[in-house]
C-alpha positions, 0 to 999 in steps of 0.5 A: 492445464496452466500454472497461475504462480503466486508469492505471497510475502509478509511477516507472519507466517501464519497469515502467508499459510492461510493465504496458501491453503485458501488459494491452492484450493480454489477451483479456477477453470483451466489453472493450477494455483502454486503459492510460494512465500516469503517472510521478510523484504530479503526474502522476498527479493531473492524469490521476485529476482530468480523468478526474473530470470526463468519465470516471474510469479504472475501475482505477488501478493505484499504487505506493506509492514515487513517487519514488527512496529516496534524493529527498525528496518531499511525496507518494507512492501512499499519499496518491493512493490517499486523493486518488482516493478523493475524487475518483473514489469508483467507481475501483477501486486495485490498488496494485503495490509493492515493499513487502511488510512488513506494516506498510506493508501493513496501513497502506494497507490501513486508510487506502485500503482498496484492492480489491488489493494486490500485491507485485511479486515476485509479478507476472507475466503471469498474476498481473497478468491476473488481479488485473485480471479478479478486481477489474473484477468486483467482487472484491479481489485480494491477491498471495501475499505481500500475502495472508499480510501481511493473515492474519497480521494477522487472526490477532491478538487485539488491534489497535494504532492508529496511533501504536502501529504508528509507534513500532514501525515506527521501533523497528525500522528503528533510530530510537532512543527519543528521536529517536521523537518527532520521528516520531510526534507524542507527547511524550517520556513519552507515547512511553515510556508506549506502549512499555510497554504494548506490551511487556506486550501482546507479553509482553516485560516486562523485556526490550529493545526489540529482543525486542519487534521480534521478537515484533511481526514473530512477530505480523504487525505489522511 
């Protein structure tokens, strides 16, 4: 019988050993299932690298906070995702966050391109059993919070890069104008120039910064 090898790695220990006792009792036809975990991004990392060296984890299952909102910390599931990307290519990502705006979503969507995505107001037993069967088998799985993030967003007619999203990401948890630059690397002119264009592409010339939040949020972007 084959050994399906999972790490889950996030913060709180009493989520990772909930995830632990939920899948190790899953019955899942000609596999074992092994969950180790990790609790930090460092953590993490030292498990993701020794497993490149004899035998990677086949699920890695990463939160996207690594750490509390109120401690500042160089690394967070996001740039682990991009890490095991590198260094175990074959691992398939699930990632388990309490995000589920779809900025953040579609942000790690483009930059991961994990083969699951879930909201943890989505997770349950029977969510969590099958998100691991769908993707061990070759096919993603998006929560349904996480699934109405990426619809909406394939829904639009137009896209924005990076920096468009930035700008309005911080717009809308309240960064005033001039302090954008000190977000998103654009000068002070090159960050109104944008605004200006994005409020002709969210049709709100001539009206403030918060109707284009409201139409942005309306069109998935946030």
């Amino acid at each position: 019988m084959k050994t399906l090898r999972i790490l889950a790695v996030d913060d709180h220990e009493m989520t990772m050993l909930g995830y632990k006792f939920i899948l190790e009792r899953i019955v899942f036809d000609n596999y074992n299932i092994l969950v180790d975990t990790a609790n930090s991004y460092e953590a993490g990392k030292e498990k993701i690298e020794d497993s490149a060296s004899s035998f990677p984890y086949d699920i890695l299952l990463l939160d996207v906070q690594l750490f509390p909102p109120n401690e500042s910390q160089p690394h967070n599931g996001e740039e682990l995702g991009k890490l095991a990307r590198q260094l175990v290519p074959h691992s398939r990502i699930i990632y388990m966050s309490s995000f589920s705006d779809n900025y953040r979503i579609n942000t790690i969507l483009q930059s991961v391109n994990p083969e699951g995505y879930m909201v943890k107001t989505d997770i349950d037993p029977i969510t969590l059993e099958d998100a691991i069967k769908t993707v061990s088998k070759g096919d993603p799985y998006y929560s349904a919070k996480a699934l109405n993030a990426v619809r909406r967003k394939m829904s639009n007619s137009f896209d924005l890069d990076e920096k468009d999203r930035k700008i309005l990401y911080h717009l809308s948890v309240g960064t005033r104008t001039k302090d954008l630059e000190q977000h998103v690397d654009l000068s002070p002119s090159a960050i109104e120039n944008r605004k200006r264009s994005l409020k002709t592409k969210f049709e709100t010339e001539n009206q403030n910064d918060m109707a284009l939040i409201l139409a942005a949020k309306n069109r998935g972007f946030l």
